[in-house]
C-alpha positions as CSV (number, residue, x, y, z in Angstrom):
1,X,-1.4,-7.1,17.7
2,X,-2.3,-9.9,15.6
3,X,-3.2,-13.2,16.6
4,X,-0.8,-16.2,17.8
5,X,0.2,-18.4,14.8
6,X,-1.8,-21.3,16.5
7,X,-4.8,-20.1,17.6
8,X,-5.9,-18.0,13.9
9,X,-9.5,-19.9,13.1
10,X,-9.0,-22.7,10.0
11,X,-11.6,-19.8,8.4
12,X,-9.1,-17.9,7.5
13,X,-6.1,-20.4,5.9
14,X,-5.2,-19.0,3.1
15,X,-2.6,-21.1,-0.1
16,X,-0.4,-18.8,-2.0
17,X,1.2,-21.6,-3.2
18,X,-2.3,-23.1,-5.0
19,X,-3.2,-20.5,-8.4
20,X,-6.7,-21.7,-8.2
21,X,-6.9,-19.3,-4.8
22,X,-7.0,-16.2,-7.5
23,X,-9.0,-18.5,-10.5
24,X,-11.5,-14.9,-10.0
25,X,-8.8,-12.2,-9.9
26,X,-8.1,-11.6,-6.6
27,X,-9.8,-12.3,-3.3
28,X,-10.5,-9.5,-1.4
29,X,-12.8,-11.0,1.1
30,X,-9.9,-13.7,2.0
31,X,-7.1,-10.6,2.4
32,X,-10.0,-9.2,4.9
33,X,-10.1,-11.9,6.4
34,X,-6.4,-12.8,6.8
35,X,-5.8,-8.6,7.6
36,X,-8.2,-8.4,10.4
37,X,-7.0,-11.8,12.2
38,X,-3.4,-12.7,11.1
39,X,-2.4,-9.9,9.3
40,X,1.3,-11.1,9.7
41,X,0.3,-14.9,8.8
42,X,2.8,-17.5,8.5
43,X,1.7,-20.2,5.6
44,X,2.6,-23.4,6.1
45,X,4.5,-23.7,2.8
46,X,4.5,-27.2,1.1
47,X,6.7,-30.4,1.0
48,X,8.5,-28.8,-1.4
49,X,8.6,-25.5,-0.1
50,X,9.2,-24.3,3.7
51,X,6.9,-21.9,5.7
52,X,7.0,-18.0,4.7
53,X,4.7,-15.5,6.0
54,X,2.0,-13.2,4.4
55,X,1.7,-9.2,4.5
56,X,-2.1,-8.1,3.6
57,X,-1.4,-4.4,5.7
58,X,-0.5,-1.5,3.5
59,X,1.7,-0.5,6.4
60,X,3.5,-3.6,6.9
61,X,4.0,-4.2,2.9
62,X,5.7,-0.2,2.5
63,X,8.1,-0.7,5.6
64,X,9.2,-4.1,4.4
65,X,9.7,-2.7,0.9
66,X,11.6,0.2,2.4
67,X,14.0,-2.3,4.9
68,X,16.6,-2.7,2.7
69,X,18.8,-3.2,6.0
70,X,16.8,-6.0,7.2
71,X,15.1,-7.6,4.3
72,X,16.8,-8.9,1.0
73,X,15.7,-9.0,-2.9
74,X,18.9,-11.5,-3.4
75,X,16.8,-14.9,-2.5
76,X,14.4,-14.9,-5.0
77,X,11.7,-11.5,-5.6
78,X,8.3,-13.7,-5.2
79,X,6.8,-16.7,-3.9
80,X,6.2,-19.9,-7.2
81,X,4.2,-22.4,-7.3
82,X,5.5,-26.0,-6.5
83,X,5.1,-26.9,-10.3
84,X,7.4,-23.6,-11.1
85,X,9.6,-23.8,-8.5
86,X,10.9,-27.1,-10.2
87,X,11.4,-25.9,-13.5
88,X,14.8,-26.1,-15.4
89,X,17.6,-24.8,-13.4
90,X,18.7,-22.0,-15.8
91,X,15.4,-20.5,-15.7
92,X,16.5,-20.2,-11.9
93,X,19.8,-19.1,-13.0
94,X,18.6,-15.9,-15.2
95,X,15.4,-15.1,-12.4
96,X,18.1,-14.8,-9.7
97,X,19.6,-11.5,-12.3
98,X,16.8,-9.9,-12.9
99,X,16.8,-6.6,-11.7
100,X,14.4,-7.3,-9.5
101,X,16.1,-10.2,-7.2
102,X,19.1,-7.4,-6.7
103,X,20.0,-5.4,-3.6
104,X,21.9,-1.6,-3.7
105,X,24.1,-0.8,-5.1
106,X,24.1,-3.7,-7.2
107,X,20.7,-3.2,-8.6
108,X,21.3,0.7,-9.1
109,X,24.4,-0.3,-11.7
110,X,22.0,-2.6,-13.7
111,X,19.1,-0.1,-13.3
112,X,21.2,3.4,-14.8
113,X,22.4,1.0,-17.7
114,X,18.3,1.0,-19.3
115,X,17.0,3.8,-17.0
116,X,17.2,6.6,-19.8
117,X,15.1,4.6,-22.3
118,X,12.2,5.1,-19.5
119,X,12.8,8.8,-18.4
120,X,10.0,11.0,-19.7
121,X,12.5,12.7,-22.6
122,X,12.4,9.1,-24.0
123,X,8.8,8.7,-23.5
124,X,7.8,12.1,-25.1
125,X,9.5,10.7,-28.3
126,X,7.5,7.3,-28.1
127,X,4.0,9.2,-27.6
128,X,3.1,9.9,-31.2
129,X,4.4,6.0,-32.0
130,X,2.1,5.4,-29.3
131,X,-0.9,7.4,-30.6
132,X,-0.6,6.3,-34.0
133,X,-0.9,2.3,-33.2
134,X,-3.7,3.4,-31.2
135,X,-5.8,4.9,-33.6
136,X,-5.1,2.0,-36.1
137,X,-6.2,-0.2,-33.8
138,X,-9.4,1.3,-33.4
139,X,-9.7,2.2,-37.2
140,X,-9.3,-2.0,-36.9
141,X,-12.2,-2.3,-34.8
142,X,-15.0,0.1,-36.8
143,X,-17.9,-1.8,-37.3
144,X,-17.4,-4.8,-34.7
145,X,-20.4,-5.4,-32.4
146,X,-18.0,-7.5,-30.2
147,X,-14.5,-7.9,-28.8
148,X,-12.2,-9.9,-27.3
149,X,-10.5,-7.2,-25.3
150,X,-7.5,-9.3,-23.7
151,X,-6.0,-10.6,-27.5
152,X,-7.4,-7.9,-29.7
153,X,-7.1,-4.0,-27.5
154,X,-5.5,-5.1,-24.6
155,X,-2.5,-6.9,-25.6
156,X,-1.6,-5.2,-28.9
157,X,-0.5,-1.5,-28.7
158,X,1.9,-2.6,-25.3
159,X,3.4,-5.1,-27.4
160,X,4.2,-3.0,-30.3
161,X,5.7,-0.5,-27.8
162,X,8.5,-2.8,-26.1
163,X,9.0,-4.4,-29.1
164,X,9.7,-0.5,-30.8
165,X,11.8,-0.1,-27.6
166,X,14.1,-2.9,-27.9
167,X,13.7,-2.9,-32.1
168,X,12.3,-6.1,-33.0
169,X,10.3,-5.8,-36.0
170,X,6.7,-5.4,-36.3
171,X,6.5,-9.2,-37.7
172,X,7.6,-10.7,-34.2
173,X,4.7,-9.1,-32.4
174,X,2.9,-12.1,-32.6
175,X,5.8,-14.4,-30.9
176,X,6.1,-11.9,-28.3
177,X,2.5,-12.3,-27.1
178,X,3.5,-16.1,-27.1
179,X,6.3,-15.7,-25.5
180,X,5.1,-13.4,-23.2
181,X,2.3,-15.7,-22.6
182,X,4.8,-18.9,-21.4
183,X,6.4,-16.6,-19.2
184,X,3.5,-16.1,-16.9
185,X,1.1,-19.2,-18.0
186,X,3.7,-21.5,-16.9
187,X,0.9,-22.9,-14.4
188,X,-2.0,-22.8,-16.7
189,X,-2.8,-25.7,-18.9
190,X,-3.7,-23.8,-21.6
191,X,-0.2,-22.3,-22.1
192,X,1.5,-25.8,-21.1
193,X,-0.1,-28.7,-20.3
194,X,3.0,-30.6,-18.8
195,X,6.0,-29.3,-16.8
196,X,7.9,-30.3,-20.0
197,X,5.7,-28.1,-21.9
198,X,6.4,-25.1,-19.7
199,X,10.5,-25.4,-19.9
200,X,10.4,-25.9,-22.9
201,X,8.0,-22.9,-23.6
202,X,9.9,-20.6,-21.1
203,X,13.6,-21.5,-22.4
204,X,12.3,-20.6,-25.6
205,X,12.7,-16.8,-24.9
206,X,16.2,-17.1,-23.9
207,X,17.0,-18.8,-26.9
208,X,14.7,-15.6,-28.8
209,X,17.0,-12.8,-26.9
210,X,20.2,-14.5,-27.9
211,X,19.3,-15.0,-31.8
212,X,18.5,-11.2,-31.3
213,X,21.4,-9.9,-29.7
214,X,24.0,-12.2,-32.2
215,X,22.1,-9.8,-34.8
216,X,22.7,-6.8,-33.4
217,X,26.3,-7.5,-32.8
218,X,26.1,-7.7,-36.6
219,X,24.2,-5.2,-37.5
220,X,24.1,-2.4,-34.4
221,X,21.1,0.0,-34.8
222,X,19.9,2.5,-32.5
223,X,17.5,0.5,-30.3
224,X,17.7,-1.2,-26.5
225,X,19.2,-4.2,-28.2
226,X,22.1,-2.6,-29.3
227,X,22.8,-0.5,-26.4
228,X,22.7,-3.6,-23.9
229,X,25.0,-5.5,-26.5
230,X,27.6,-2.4,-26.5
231,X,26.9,-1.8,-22.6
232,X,30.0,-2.4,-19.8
233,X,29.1,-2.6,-16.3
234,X,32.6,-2.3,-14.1
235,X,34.1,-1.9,-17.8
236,X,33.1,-5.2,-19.0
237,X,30.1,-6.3,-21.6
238,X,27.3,-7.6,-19.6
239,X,27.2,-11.5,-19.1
240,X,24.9,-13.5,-21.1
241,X,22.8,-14.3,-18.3
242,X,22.2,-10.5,-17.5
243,X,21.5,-10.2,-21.3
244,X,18.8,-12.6,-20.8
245,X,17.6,-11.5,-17.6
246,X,17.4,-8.1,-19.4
247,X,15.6,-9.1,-22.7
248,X,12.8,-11.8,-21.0
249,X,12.2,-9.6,-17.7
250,X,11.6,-6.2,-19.9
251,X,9.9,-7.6,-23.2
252,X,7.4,-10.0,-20.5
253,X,6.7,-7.5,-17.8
254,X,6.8,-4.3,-19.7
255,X,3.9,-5.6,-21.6
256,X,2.5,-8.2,-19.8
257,X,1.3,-5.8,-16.7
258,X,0.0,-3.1,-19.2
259,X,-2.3,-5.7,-20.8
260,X,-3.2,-7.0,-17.4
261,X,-4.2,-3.7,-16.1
262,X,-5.8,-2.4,-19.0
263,X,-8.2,-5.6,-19.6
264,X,-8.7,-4.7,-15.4
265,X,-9.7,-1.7,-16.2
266,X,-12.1,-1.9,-19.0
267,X,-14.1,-5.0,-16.6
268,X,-14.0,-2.5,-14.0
269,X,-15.4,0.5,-15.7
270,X,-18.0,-1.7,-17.3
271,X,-19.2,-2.9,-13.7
272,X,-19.3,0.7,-12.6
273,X,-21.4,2.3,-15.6
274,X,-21.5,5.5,-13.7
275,X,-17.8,6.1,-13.9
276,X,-17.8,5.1,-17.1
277,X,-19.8,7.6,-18.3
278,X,-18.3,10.1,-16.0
279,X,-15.0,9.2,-18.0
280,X,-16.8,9.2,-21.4
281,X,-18.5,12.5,-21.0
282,X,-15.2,14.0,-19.4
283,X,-11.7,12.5,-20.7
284,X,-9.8,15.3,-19.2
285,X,-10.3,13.2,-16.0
286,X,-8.7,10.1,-17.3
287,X,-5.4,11.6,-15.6
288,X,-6.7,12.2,-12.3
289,X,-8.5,8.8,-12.5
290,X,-5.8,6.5,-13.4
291,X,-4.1,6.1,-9.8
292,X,-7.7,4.7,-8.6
293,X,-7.9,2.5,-11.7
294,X,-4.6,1.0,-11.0
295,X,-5.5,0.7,-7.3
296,X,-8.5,-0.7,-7.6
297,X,-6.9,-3.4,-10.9
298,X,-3.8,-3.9,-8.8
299,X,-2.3,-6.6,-11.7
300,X,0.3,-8.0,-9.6
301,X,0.0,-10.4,-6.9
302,X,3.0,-10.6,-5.0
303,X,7.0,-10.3,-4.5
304,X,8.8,-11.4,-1.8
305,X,11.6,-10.3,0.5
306,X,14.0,-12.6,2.7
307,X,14.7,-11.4,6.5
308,X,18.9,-11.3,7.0
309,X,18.1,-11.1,10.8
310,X,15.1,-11.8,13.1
311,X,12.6,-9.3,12.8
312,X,9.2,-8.5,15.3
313,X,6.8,-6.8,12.6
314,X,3.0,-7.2,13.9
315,X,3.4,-9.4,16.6
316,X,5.4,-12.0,15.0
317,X,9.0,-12.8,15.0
318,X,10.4,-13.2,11.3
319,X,13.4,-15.5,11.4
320,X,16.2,-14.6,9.3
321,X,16.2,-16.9,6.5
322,X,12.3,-16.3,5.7
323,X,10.2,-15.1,3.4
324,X,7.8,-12.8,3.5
325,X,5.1,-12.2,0.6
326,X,3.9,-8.8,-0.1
327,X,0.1,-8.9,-1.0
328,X,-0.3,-5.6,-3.3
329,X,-4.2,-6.1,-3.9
330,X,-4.1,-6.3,-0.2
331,X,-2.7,-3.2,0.4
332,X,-4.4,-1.3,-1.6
333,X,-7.5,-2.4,-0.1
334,X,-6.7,-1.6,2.8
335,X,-9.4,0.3,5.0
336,X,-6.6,2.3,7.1
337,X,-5.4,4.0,4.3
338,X,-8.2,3.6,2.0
339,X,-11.6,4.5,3.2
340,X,-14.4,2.4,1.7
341,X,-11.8,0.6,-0.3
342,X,-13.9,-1.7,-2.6
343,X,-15.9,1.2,-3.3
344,X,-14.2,2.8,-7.2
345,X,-14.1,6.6,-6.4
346,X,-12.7,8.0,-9.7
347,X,-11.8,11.3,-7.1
348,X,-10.5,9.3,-3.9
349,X,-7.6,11.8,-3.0
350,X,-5.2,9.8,-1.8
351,X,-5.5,7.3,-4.3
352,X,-1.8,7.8,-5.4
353,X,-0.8,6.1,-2.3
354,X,-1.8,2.9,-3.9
355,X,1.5,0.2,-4.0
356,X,0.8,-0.9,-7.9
357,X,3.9,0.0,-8.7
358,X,6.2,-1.4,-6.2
359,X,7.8,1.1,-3.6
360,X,12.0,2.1,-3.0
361,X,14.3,0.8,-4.9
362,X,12.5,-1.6,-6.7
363,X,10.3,0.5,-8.0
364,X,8.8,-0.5,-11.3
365,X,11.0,1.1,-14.1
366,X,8.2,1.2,-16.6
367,X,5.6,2.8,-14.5
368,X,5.6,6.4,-16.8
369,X,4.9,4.3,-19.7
370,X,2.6,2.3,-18.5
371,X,0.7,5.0,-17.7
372,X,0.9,6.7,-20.8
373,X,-0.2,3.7,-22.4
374,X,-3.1,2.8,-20.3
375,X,-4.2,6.7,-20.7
376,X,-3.8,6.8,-24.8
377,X,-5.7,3.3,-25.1
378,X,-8.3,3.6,-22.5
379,X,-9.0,7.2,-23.6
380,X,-9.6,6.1,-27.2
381,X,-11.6,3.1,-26.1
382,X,-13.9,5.1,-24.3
383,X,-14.3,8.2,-26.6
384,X,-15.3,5.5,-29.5
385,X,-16.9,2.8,-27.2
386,X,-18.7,5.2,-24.7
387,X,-21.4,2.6,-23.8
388,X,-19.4,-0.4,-23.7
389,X,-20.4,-3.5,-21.7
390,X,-18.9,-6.5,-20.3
391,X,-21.0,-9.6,-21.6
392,X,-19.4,-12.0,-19.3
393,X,-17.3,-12.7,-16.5
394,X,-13.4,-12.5,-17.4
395,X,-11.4,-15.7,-17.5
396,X,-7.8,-15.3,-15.4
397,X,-4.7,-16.7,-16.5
398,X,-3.9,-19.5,-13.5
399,X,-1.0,-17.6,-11.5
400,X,-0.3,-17.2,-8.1
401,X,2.2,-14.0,-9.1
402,X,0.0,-12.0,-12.3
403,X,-4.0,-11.2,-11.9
404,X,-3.9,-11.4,-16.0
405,X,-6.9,-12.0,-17.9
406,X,-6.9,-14.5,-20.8
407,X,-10.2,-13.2,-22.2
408,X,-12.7,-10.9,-21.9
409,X,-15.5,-10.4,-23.8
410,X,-16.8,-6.8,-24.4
411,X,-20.0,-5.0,-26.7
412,X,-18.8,-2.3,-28.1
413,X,-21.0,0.8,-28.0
414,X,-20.6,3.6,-30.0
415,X,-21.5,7.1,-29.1
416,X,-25.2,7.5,-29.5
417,X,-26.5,9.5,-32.7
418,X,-28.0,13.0,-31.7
């Protein structure tokens, strides 16, 4: 049984609400912490923002996840920032229909209406699309002693991928990593320096999705535009908030997370050179070693649940009415599934039981490609950059809800001449 609410030692505070508490990526030794003395730990919230409490157990974070009876998606799916949490009201408006922030059966109806563009039939056809911008963007790189991996490898074969899947053309690609960008930076002063900046910035995608969609209802082509322009859901189009929710939840997070755990994984690989190699000398093992990579990268922080009723999970009593935050880099750290959990083992069995992806209903929809992705690139990266190297610490995006990198410098190796 955890501790008692007042009697956890000041040691082991810790403020979802400040970004600067992940500034390194996340902070394992604080979820410890917070997991071995308060693993059900209620943060104090803000003046703008009332108490919720913090999961860090894998256990606890899967059941919640699961609790569809007890525990609601409907009042909001994560935890903002006191700067975010005041921004324009119809940036609330379109968050609150994302798929995401829906319940069954509601969220099943929205789901079925895109799920076919992600089922593996769909996927098989995007692999040699996939392939191709891959080797061009190595072709791109022959020659270069250094990288930028977040901008330059990271970032670019995802975003030519959703923006193939929803048919924007290959000239956009550019204002999607913008875009995608003032989604998540909406914290970070280098994506908007005032909370002006950042409406103005996030609004700006809404305004992108609709100039889109007028297009296609002029000129229908067979792309994930056009489908949710001709889609009916209870026999009627779909709203133009759900058309927005749609366009800026896919295009942001079905790139934004590839990027994020790509970048992860190259950092990681290059502080653990004997994996690398291991990789390098072996790619058939790419496969097997992708569910530690994305255990070990976890890129999301958080989501969040609401209790409907009072709720006793690890000592505490939940009222209904509160939030509870689900730590993902917490739980898959965690030593009672995970032995030796900050230790990268490339063969770790069970490392599939990682929660990267979400778990029940909101399971992430683009998990398949992602993974196809992050196989194609990373496997490329590594058969052309064997001996690749890090040459400095990565620089985060500041974000209490995405562990993105902004940059990361990398030497690139190539294969040693026999």
């Amino acid at each position: 049984m955890s501790a008692p609410v007042d009697v956890v030692d000041e040691a082991v505070a810790f403020d979802l609400l400040d970004p600067d508490t992940f500034a390194h990526g996340h902070p394992h030794a604080a979820y410890d912490r917070l997991r071995a003395a308060a693993p059900v730990y209620r943060h104090p919230g803000s003046a703008a923002q009332p108490p919720f409490w913090v999961l860090t157990r894998h256990a606890d974070i899967q059941a919640v996840s699961l609790d569809s009876e007890r525990f609601t998606s409907t009042r909001g799916f994560r935890v903002s920032t006191d700067r975010r949490a005041g921004m324009d009201p119809e940036i609330g408006r379109v968050l609150s229909r994302f798929m995401l922030a829906m319940d069954r059966p509601e969220h099943d109806v929205y789901r079925n209406v895109v799920a076919s563009r992600f089922a593996p039939a769909a996927l098989k056809s995007l692999e040699p699309v996939i392939a191709a911008n891959v080797a061009k963007l190595f072709d791109g790189l022959a020659g270069r002693e250094e990288v930028e991996v977040v901008s330059e490898v990271a970032a670019r074969v995802p975003i030519q991928t959703v923006c193939a899947i929803f048919g924007l053309p290959p000239e956009h690609e550019a204002s999607v990593f913008e875009l995608t960008n003032s989604v998540f930076g909406t914290d970070d002063p280098d994506f908007a320096a005032t909370p002006e900046a950042a409406n103005r910035n996030y609004l700006a995608i809404f305004d992108y999705a609709m100039e889109m969609y007028a297009e296609r209802r002029r000129c229908p082509r067979d792309d994930l535009l056009t489908h949710l322009v001709d889609a009916r859901i209870h026999g009627a189009p779909i709203g133009e908030t759900e058309l927005k929710s749609y366009f800026s939840n896919m295009l942001a997070a079905g790139n934004e997370t590839t990027r994020t755990t790509l970048a992860g994984a190259i950092w990681t690989l290059s502080q653990h050179q004997e994996a690398r190699d291991g990789l390098a000398q072996d790619p058939a093992r790419l496969g097997e070693a992708m569910n530690e990579l994305l255990r070990f990268v976890s890129p999301v922080i958080q989501m969040a649940r609401t209790a409907t009723t009072q709720v006793e999970l690890g000592g505490q009593t939940i009222a209904p009415g509160e939030k509870v935050v689900l730590l993902y880099g917490a739980a898959n750290r965690d030593p009672a599934v995970f032995a030796d959990p900050h230790r990268l083992d490339l063969t770790r069995a069970n490392a599939g039981k990682h929660l990267t992806f979400g778990v029940g209903v909101h399971h992430c929809l683009g998990s398949r490609l992602a993974q196809l992705q992050l196989r194609l690139i990373l496997g490329e990266f590594l058969r052309r950059f064997p001996r690749f190297a890090a040459t400095g610490a990565p620089i985060y995006l500041r974000s209490n809800f995405v562990g993105a990198m902004k940059a990361l410098n990398v030497r690139l190796e190539p294969p040693s001449e026999k």
